[in-house]
N, C-alpha and C positions, 0 to 999 in steps of 0.2 A: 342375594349374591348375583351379581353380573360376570357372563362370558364376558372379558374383555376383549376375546376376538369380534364377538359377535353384540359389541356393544346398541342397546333399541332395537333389534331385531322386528319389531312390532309398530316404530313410529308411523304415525300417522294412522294406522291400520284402525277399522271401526270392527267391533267384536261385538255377537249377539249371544246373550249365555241365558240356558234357560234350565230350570232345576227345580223338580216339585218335592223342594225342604225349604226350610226358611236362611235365609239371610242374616248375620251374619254367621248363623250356627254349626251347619255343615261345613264340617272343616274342609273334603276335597273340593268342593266349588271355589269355598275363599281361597285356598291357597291359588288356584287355580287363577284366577282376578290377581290376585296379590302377584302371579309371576307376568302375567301380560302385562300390566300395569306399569311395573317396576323396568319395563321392556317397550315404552313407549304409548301400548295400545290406549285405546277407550273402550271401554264396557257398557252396555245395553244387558242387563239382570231383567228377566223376569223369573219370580222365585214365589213362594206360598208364603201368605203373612201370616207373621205370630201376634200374638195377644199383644197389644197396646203400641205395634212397629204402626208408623206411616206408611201408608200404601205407595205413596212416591217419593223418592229420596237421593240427593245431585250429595256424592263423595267424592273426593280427590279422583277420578279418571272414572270413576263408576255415576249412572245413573242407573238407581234401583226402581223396580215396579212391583210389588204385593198384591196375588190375587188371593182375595180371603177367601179359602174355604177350609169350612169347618168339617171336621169327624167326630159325626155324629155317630156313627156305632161301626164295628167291623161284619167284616165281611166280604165275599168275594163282588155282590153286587154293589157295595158301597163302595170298593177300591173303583170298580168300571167305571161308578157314574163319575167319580172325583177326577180321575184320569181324564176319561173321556171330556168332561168342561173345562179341564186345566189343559188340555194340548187342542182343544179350541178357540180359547181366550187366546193363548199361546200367540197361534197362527195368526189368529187377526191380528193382533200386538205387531209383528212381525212385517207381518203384508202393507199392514200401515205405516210404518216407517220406514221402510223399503220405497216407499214412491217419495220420503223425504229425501232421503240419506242411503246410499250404497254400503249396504255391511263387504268386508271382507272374507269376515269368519263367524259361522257359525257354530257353537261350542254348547252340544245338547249332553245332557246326565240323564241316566235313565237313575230308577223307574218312573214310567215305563220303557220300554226300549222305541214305542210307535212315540214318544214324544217330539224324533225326529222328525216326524210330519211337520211339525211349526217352522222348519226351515226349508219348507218347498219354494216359498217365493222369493227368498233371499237367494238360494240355490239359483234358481233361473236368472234372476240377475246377477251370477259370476261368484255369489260368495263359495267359500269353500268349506265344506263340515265333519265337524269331529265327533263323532258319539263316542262317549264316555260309561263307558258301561262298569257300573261299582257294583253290581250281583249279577248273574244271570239269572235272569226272571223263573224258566220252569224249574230249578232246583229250588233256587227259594219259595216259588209258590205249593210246589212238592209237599215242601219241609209245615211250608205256614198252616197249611189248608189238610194233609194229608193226603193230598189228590194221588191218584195211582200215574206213575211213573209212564205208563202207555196210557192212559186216557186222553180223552179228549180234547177236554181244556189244556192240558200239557203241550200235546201234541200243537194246538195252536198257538201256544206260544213259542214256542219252538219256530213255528213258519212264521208269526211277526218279528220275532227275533233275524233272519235271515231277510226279510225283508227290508229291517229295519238298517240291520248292516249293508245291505247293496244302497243304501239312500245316502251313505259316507265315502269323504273321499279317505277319511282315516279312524280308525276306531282305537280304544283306548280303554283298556283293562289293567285290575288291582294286582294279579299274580300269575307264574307260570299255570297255575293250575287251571283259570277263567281261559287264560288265552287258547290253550290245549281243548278246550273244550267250542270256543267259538271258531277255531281254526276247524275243530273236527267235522264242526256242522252247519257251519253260514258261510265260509270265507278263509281265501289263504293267508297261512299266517305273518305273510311279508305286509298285510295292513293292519296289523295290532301294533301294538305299542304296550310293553306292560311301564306304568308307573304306579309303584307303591304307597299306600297308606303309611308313609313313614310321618312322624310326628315334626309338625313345625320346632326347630331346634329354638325359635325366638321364643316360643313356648313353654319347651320343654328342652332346655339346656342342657348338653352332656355333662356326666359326670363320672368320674371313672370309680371303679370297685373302693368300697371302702376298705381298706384292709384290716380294720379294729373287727373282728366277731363281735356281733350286736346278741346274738343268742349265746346262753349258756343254761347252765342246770341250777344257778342261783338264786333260783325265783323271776328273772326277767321274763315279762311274758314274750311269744314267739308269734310272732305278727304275722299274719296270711291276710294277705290282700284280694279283693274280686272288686275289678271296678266296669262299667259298663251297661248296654240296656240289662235290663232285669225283667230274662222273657223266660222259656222252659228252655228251649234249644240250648241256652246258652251253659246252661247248667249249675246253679246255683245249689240246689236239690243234691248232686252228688257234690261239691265240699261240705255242706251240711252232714250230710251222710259219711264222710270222710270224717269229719272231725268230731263226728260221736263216737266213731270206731278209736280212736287214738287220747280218750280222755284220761285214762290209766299210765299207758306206757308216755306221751306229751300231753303232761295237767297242766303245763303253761301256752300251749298253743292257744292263740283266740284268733277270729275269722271279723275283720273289717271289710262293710259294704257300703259299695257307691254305686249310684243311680238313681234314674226317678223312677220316682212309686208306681207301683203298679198291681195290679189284681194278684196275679203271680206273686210279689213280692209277700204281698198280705195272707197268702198262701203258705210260704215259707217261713214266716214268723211266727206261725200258728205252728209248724212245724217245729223250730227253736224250741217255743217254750214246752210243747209234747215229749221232745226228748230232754229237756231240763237243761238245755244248752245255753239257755238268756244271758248267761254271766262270761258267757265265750263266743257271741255273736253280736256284733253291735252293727246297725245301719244307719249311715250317716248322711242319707238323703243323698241328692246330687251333686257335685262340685263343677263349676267349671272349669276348663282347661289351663287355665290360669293360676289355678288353685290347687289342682291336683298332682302337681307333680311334687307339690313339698306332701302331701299326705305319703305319696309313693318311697318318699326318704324314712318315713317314721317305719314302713313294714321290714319283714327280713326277708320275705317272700311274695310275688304276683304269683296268683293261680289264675289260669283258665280251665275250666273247668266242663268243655262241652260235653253235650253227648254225641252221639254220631250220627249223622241223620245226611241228606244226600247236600246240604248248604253246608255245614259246619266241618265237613268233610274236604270240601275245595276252598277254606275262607284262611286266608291268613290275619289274623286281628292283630288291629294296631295296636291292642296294647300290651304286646310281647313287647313289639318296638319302645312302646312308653315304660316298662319295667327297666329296659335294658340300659336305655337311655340315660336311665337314673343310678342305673351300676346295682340293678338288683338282679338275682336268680328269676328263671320262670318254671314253674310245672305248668305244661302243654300236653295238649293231645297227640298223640303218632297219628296224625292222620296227612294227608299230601298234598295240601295246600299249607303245612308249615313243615315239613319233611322234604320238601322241594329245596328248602332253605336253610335247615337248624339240621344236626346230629345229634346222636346223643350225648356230643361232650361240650354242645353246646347251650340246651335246652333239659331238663330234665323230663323224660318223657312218662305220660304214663295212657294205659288205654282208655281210648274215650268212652263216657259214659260208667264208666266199672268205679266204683267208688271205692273199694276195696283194693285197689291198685293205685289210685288217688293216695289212699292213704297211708300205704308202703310208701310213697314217693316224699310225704310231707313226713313221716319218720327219718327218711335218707334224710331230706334236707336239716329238719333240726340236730338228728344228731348227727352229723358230719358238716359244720359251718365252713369249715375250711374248704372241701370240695365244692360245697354250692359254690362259694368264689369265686373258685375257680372257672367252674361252669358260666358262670356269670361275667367273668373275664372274655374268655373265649366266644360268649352268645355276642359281648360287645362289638366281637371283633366282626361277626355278619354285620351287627348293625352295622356299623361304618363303612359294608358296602352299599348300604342303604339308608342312608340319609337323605333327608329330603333336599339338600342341594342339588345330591346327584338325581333324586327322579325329579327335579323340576329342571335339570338340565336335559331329561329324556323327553320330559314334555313340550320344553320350547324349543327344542332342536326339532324331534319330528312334526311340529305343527309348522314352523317355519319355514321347512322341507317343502312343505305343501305350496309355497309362490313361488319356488325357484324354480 
């Protein structure tokens, strides 16, 4: 959708974007291309290849570049090296196009946040830079690693963090919660920008509440949804544990999963069948975006399901937005990265990590369909002020901002 005041905003402008996820899969990057695009610019993608993509690749106002590397095992040394050769290849990529072609704008994604380095020499010749920052690095490394909150490695991230933001002329965060936090400790927060992980509506198309009650006591089963990675933080583990507690009083609840496979996952099915749950847990691999949002029509309910930990605590997850979007209820966590956003007669809340509170929450919703509804009425009505039209109007207005 076009500003018609502000029709090409971007023409002629050369854009360099660099992002260590693949192409096209990371939906903030693409949308991101898809709004400059749609607004005149060119695009310059350097991005990490997937399995079987071309490493170089000329699209409609995009020309893509794929540097492959592999993940070969985790770890805090294995993230460094991969980092470190991808915001080096980065730079040179950069450096050397730069003596072709003058970028305008350079448009870095972390992680890492130092991958703003690769725009030093663009920088020097005039262009202008946006870091996009989709986590802050020492809560999530906190959370990944268990690293102590005052250590060392934290603390240093912390200072390339701070670095990394004085290297922008604009920065660019997921929620109030990230912003409140980089304002507190890099920069004032007249240079952030939050634009939200709101779901592409070409995607995922609005739908308003259904008003027919899909659950009853008839025998229909009661559909609980979890879709997304499939890590521990995220908490899969406690609806598990929720929905063994409520086998007696909801014998038709069952727990549909989406995502790719993962050690974890294979962990938790081993779990299933321990508690004898197999007939009320099914895992249905990964869907993509495309696909998922008709699975999201079949449930009565999305769970999210975290626990609480120093990341899951400041993240607002797109896929409230993707439930809502679809005209379904969500059980959420209280925690202040969606509590910034939702109340509780918007969102059904319950405490993060407590399973046992989890599953008071999924008894309210089956037996009161009518109030989930409601609730579901009401979450709609946030989303709608969060649609991805209007944060991709927060994005190309304050980047725009930047040549005036």
């Amino acid at each position: 959708m076009k500003n018609a005041g502000n029709a090409m905003r971007f023409a002629g402008k050369r854009v360099a974007m660099v992002t260590f996820s693949a192409y096209p899969f990371d939906p903030r990057p693409r949308r991101a291309i898809d709004a400059l695009i749609s607004e005149g610019a060119s695009v310059d993608l350097i991005c990490l290849g997937g399995d079987g993509q071309a490493s170089h690749e000329t699209l409609p106002g995009i020309t893509v570049t794929r540097i492959p590397l592999k993940h070969i095992r985790r770890g805090k040394w294995n993230y460094a090296f991969r980092y470190s050769a991808f915001i080096f290849i980065s730079m040179a990529l950069f450096a050397l196009r730069t003596t072709r072609k003058r970028y305008d704008l350079v448009h870095v994604h972390n992680m890492p946040d130092v991958l703003v380095a690769s725009s030093i020499i663009p920088k020097w010749f005039g262009a202008k830079v946006v870091l996009d920052l989709h986590d802050p690095m020492p809560e999530l490394m906190t959370t990944i690693f268990n690293a102590a909150p005052d250590g060392g490695s934290v603390k240093l991230l912390k200072r390339l963090e701070k670095w990394s933001i004085a290297r922008a002329h604009l920065v660019v965060t997921v929620n109030l919660a990230c912003k409140h936090i980089f304002s507190r400790r890099s920069c004032g927060p007249e240079k952030i920008a939050v634009v939200m992980n709101s779901p592409d509506t070409r995607i995922f198309p609005y739908k308003p509440v259904d008003e027919t009650v899909s659950a009853d006591k008839n025998g229909k089963p009661f559909v609980i949804m979890y879709h997304g990675s499939l890590v521990e933080r995220n908490g899969l583990e406690v609806a598990i544990d929720a929905l063994a507690q409520i086998q007696k009083s909801e014998p038709n609840a069952i727990l549909h999963v989406f995502g790719g496979r993962t050690e974890f996952l294979d962990r938790m099915m081993n779990k299933v069948r321990e508690l004898g749950l197999e007939n009320r847990v099914t895992y249905f691999g990964p869907k993509n975006l495309e696909h998922l949002y008709s699975e999201i029509d079949k449930c009565d309910i999305g769970v999210i399901p975290n626990h609480r930990n120093p990341f899951t605590d400041i993240n607002t997850p797109t896929r409230i937005f993707e439930y809502l979007a679809r005209g379904k209820a969500v059980i959420a966590p209280s925690t202040s990265g969606i509590v910034d956003y939702f109340s509780a007669d918007s969102l059904i809340f319950f405490e993060a990590g407590d399973a046992n509170d989890l599953a008071k929450q999924i008894e309210f919703a089956a037996g009161n369909p009518e109030k989930a509804l409601e609730i579901a009425r009401r979450g709609q009505l946030i989303y709608k002020e969060h649609t991805w039209e209007m944060e991709r109007e927060t994005l190309l207005s304050r980047m725009s901002a930047l040549f005036s």
